[in-house]
Backbone atoms as SQL, in Angstrom:
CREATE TABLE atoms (id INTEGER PRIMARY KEY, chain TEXT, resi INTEGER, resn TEXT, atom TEXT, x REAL, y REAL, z REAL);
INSERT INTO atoms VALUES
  (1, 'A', 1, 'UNK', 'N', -10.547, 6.189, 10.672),
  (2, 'A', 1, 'UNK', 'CA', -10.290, 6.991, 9.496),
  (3, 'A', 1, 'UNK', 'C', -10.862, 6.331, 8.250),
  (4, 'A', 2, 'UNK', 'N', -10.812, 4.769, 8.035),
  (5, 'A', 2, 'UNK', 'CA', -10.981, 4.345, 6.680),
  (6, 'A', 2, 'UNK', 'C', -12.027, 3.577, 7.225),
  (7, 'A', 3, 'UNK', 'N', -12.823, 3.361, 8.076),
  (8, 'A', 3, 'UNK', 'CA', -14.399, 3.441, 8.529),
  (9, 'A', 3, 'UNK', 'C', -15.282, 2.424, 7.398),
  (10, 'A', 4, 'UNK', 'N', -15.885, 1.548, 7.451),
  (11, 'A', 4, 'UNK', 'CA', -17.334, 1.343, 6.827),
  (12, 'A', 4, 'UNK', 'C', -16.804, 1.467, 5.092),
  (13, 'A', 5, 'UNK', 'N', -16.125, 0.346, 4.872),
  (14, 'A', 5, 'UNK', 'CA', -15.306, 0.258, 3.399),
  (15, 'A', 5, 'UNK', 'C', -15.401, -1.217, 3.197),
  (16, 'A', 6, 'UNK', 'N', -15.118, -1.555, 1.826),
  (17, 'A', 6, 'UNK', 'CA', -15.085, -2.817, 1.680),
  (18, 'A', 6, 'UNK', 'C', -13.888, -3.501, 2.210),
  (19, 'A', 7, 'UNK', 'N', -14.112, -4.624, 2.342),
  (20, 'A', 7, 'UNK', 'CA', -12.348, -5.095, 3.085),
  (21, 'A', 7, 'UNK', 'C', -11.248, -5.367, 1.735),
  (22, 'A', 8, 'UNK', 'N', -10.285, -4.890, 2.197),
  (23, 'A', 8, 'UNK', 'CA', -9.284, -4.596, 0.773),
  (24, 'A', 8, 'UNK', 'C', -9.406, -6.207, -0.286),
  (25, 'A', 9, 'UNK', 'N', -9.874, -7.066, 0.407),
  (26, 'A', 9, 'UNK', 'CA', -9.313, -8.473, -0.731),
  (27, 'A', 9, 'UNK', 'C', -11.065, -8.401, -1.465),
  (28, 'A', 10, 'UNK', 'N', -11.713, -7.363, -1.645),
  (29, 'A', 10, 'UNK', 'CA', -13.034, -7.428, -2.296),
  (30, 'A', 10, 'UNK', 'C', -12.972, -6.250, -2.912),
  (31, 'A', 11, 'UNK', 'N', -11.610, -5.305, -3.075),
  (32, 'A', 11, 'UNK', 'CA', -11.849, -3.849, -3.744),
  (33, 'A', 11, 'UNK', 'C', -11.809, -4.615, -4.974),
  (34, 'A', 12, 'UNK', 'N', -12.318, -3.560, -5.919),
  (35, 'A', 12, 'UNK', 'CA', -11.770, -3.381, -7.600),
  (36, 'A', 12, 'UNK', 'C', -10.970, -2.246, -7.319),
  (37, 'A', 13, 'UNK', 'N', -9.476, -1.814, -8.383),
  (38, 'A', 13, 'UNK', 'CA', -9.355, -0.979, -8.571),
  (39, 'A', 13, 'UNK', 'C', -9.437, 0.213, -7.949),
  (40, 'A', 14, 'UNK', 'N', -10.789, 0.379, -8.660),
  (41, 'A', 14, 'UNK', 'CA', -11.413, 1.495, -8.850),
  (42, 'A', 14, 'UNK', 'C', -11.983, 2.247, -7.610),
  (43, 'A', 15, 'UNK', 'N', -12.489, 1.243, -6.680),
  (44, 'A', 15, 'UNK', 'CA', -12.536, 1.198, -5.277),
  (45, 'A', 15, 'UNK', 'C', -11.427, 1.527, -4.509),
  (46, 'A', 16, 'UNK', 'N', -10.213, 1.093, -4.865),
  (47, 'A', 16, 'UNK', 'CA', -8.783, 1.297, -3.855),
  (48, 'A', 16, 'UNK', 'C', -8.700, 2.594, -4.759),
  (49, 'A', 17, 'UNK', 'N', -8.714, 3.402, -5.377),
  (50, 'A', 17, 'UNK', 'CA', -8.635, 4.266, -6.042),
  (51, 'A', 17, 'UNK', 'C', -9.562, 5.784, -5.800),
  (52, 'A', 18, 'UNK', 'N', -10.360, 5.161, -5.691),
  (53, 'A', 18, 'UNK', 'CA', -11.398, 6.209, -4.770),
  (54, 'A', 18, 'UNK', 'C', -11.140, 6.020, -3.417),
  (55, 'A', 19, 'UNK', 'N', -10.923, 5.081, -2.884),
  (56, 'A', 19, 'UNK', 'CA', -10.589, 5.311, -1.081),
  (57, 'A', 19, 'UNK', 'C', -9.578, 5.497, -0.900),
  (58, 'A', 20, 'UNK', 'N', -8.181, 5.937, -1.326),
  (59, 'A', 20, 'UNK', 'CA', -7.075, 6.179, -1.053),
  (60, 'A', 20, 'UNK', 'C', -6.533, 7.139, -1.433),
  (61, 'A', 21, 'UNK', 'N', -7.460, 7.551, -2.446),
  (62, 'A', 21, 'UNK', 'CA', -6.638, 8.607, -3.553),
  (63, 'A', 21, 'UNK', 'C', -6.686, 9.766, -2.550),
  (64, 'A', 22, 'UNK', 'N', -7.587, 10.262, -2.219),
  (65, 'A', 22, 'UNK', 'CA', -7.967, 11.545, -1.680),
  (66, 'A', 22, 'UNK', 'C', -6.575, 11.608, -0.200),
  (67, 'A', 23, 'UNK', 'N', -6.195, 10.508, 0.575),
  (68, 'A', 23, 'UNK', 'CA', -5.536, 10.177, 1.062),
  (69, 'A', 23, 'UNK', 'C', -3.938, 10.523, 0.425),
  (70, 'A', 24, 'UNK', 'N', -3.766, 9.960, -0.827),
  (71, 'A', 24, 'UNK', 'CA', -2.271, 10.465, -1.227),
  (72, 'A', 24, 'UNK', 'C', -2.196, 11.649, -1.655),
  (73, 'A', 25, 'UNK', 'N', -3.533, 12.296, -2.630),
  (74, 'A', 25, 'UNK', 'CA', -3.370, 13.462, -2.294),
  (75, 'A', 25, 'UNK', 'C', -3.225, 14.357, -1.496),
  (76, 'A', 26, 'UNK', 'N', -3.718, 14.486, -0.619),
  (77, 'A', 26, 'UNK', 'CA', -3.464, 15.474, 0.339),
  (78, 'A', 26, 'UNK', 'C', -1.891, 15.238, 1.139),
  (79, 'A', 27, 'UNK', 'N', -1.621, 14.052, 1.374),
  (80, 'A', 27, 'UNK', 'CA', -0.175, 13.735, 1.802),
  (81, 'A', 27, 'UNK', 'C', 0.912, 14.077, 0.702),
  (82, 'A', 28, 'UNK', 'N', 0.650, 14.020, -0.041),
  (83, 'A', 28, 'UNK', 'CA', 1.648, 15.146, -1.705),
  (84, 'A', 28, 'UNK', 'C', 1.660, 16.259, -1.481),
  (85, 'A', 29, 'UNK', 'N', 0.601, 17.231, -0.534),
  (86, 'A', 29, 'UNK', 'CA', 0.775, 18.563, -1.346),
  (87, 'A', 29, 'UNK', 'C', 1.605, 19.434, -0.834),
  (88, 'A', 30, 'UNK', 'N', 2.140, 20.077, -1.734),
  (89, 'A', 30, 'UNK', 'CA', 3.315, 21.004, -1.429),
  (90, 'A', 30, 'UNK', 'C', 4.705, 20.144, -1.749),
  (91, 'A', 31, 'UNK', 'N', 4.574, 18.714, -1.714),
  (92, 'A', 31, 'UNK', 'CA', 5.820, 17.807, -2.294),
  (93, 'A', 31, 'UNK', 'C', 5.682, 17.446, -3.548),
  (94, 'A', 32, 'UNK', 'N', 7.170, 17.686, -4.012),
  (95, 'A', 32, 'UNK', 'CA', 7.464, 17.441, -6.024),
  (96, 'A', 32, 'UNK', 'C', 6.939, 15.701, -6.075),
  (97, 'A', 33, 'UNK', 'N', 6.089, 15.381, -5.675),
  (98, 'A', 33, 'UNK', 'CA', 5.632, 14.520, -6.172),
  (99, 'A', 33, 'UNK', 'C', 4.398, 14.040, -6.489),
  (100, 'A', 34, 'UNK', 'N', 4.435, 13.136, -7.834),
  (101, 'A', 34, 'UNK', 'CA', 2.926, 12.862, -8.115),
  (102, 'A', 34, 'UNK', 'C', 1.770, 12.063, -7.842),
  (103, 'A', 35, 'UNK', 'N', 1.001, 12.531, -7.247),
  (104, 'A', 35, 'UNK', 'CA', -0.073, 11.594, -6.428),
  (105, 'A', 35, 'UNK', 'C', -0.443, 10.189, -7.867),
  (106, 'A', 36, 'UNK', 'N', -0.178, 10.474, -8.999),
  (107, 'A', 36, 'UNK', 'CA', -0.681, 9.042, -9.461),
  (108, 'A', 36, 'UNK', 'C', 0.177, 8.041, -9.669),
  (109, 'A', 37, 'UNK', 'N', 1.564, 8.899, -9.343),
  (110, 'A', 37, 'UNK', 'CA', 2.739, 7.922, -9.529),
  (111, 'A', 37, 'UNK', 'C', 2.688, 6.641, -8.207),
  (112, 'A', 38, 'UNK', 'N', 2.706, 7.502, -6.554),
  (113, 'A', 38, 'UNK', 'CA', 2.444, 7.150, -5.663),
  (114, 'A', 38, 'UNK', 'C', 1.097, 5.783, -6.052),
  (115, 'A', 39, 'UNK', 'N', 0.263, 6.506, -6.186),
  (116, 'A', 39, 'UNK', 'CA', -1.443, 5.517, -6.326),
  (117, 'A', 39, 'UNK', 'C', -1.120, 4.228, -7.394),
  (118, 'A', 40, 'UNK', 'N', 0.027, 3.724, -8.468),
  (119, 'A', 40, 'UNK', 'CA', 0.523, 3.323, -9.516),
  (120, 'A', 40, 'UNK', 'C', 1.068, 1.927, -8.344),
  (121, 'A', 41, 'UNK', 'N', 2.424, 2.550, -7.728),
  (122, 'A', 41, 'UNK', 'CA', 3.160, 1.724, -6.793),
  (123, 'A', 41, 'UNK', 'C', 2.358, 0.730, -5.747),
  (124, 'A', 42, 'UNK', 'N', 1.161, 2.151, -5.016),
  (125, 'A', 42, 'UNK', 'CA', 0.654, 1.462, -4.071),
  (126, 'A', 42, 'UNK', 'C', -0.252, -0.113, -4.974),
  (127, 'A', 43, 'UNK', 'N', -0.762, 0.364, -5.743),
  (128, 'A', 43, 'UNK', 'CA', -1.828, -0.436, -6.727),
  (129, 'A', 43, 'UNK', 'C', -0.845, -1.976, -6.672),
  (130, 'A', 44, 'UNK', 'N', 0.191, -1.123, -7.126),
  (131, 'A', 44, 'UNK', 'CA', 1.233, -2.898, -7.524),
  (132, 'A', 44, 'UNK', 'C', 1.799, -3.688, -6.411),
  (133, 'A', 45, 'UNK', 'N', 1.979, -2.789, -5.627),
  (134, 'A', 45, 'UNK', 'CA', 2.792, -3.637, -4.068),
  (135, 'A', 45, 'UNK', 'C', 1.982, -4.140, -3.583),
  (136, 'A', 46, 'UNK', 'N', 0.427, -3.549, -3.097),
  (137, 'A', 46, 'UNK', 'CA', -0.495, -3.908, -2.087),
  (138, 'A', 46, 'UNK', 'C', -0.914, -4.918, -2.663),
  (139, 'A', 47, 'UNK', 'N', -0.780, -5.257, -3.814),
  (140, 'A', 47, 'UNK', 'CA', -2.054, -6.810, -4.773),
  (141, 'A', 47, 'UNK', 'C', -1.736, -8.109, -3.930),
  (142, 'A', 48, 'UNK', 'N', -2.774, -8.594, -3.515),
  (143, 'A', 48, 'UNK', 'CA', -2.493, -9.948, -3.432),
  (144, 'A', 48, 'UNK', 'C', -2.219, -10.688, -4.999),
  (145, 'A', 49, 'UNK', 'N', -1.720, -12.576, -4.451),
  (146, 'A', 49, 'UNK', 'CA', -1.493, -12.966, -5.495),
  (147, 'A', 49, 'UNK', 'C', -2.602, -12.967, -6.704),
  (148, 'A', 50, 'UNK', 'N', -4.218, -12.688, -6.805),
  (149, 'A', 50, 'UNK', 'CA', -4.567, -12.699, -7.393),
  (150, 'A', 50, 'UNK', 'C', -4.813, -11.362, -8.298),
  (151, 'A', 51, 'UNK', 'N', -4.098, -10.300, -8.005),
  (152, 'A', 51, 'UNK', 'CA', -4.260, -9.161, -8.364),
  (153, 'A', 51, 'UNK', 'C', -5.471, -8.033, -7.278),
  (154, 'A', 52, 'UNK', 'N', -5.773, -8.702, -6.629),
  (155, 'A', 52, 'UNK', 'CA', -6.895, -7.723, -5.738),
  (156, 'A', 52, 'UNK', 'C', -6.022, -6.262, -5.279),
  (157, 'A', 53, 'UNK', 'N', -6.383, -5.348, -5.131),
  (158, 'A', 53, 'UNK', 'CA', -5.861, -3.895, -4.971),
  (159, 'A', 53, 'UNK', 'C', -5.557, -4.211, -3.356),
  (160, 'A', 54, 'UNK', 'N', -5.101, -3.888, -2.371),
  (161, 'A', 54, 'UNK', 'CA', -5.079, -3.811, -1.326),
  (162, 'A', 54, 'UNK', 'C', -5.009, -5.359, -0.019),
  (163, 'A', 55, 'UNK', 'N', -5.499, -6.041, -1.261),
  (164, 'A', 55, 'UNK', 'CA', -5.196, -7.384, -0.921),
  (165, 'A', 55, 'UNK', 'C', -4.379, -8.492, -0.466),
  (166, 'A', 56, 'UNK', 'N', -3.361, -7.694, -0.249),
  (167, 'A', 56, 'UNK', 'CA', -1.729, -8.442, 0.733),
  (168, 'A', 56, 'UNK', 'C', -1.820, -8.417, 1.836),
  (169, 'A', 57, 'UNK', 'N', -1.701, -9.572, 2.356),
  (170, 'A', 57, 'UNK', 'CA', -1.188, -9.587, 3.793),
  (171, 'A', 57, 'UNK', 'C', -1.032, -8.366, 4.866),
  (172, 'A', 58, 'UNK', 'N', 0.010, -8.121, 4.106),
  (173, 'A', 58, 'UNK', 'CA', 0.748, -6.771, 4.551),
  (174, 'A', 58, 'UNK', 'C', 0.077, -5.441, 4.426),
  (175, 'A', 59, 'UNK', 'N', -0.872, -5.171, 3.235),
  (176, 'A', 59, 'UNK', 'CA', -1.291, -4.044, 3.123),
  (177, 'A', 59, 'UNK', 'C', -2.974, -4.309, 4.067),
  (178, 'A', 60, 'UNK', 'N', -3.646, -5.687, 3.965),
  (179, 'A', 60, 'UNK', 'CA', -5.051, -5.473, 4.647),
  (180, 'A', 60, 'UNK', 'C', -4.796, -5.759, 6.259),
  (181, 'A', 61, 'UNK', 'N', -3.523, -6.729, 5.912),
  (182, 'A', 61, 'UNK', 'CA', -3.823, -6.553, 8.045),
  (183, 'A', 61, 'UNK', 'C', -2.973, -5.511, 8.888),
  (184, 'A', 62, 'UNK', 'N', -1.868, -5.406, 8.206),
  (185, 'A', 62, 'UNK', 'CA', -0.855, -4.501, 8.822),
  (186, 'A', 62, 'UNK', 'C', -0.612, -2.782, 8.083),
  (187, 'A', 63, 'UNK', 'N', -1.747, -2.691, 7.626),
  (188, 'A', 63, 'UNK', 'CA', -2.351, -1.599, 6.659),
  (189, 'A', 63, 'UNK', 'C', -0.624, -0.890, 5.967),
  (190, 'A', 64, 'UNK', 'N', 0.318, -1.329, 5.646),
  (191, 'A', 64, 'UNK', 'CA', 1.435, -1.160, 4.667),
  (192, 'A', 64, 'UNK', 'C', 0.975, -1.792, 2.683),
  (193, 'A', 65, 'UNK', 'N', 0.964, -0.865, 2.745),
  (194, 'A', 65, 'UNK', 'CA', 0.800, -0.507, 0.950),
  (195, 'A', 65, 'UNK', 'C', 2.110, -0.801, 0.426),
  (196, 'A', 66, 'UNK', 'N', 2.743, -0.016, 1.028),
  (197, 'A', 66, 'UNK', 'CA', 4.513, -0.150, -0.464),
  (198, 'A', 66, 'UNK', 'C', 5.660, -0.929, 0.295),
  (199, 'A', 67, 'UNK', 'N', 5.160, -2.085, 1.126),
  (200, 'A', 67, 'UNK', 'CA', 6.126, -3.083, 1.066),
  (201, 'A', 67, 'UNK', 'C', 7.557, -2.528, 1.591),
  (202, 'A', 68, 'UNK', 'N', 6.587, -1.312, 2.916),
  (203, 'A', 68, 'UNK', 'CA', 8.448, -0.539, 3.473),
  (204, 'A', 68, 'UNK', 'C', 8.813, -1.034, 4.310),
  (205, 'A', 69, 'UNK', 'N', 10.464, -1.129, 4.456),
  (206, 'A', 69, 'UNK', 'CA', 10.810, -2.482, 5.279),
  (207, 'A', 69, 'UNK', 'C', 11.968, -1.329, 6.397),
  (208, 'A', 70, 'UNK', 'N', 11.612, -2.207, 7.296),
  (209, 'A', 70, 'UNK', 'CA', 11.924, -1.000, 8.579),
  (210, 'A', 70, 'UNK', 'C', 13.725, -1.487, 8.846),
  (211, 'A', 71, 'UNK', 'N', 14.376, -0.443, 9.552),
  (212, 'A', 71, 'UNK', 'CA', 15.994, -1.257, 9.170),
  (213, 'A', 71, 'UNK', 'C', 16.181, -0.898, 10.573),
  (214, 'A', 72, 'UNK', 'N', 17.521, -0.835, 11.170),
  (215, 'A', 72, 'UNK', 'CA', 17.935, -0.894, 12.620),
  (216, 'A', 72, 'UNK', 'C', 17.625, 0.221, 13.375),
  (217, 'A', 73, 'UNK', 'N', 17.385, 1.963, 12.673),
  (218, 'A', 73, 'UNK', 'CA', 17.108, 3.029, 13.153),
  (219, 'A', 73, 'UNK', 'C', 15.914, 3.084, 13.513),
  (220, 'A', 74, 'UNK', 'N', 14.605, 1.628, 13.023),
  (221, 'A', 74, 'UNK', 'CA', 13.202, 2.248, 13.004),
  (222, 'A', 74, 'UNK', 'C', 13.079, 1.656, 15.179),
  (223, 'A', 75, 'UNK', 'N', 12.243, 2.366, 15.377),
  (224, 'A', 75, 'UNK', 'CA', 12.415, 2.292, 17.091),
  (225, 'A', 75, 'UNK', 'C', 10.608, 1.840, 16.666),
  (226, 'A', 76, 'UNK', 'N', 9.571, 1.881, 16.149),
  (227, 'A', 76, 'UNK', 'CA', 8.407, 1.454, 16.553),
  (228, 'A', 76, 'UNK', 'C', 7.842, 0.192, 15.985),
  (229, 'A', 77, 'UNK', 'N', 6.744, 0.351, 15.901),
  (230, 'A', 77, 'UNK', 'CA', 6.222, -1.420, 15.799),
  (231, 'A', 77, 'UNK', 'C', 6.512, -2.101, 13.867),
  (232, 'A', 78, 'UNK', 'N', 7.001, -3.577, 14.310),
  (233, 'A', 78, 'UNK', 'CA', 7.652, -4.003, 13.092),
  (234, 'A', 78, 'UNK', 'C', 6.622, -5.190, 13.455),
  (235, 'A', 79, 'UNK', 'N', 6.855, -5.896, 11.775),
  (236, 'A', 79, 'UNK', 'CA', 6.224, -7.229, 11.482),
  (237, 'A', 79, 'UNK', 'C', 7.464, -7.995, 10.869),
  (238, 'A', 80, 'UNK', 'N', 7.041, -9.005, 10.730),
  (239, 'A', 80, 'UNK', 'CA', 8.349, -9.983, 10.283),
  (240, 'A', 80, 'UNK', 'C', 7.344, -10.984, 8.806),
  (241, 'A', 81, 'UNK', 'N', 7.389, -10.576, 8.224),
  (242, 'A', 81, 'UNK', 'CA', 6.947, -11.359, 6.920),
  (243, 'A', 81, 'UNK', 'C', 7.596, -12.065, 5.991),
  (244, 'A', 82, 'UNK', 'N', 7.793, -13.220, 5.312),
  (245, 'A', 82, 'UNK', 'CA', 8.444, -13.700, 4.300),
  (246, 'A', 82, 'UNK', 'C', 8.269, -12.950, 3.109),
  (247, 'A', 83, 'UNK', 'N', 9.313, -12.589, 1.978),
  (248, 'A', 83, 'UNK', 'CA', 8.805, -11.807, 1.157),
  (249, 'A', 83, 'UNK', 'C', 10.095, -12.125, -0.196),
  (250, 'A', 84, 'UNK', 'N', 9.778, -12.273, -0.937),
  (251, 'A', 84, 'UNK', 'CA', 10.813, -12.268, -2.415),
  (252, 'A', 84, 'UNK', 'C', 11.656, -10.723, -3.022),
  (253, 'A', 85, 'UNK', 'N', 12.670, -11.168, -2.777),
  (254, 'A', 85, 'UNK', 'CA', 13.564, -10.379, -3.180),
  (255, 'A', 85, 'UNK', 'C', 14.062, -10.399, -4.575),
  (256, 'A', 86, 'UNK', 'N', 14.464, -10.046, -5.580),
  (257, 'A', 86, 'UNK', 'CA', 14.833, -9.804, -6.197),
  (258, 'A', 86, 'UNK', 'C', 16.424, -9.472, -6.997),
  (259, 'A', 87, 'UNK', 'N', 17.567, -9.760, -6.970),
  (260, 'A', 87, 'UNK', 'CA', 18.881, -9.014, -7.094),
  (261, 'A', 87, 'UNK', 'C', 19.534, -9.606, -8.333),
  (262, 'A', 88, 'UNK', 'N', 19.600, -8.263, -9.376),
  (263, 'A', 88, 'UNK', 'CA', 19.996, -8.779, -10.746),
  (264, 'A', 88, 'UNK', 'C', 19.408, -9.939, -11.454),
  (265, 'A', 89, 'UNK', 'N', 18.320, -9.154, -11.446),
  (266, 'A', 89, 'UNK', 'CA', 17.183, -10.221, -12.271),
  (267, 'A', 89, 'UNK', 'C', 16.772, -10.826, -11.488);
């Protein structure tokens, strides 16, 4: 599907933006939601530490963008990653 692309830790932007977009759009339509809000999140979760678009771990090898974390109901394939949490500040 995502074929003959740069490898995510060499996108700009603008690149993860053109190769994905067309992708969240069409997965939006007909749902109250906004494909740039979606493209906003993915942009920020997927960064490696240097800011590269698509550039995490998680999003270039295990192709996960928004950092979704699977809980006891998920029955298919999981990864186990270290990851920073956050709680009240």
């Amino acid at each position: 599907m995502l074929m003959n692309h740069k490898h995510p830790t060499s996108m700009t932007r603008k690149e993860y933006v053109d190769l994905y977009g067309p992708y969240i759009v069409e997965a939006l339509k007909g749902k109250q939601l906004f494909p740039s809000v979606m493209m906003a999140q993915a942009l920020l979760e997927s960064a490696s530490k240097d800011g590269v678009p698509g550039g995490s771990l998680l999003a270039s090898k295990y192709n996960n963008h928004f950092g979704i974390k699977a809980d006891t109901s998920w029955k298919g394939e999981k990864v186990a990653l270290n990851t920073n949490e956050y709680i009240k500040g």
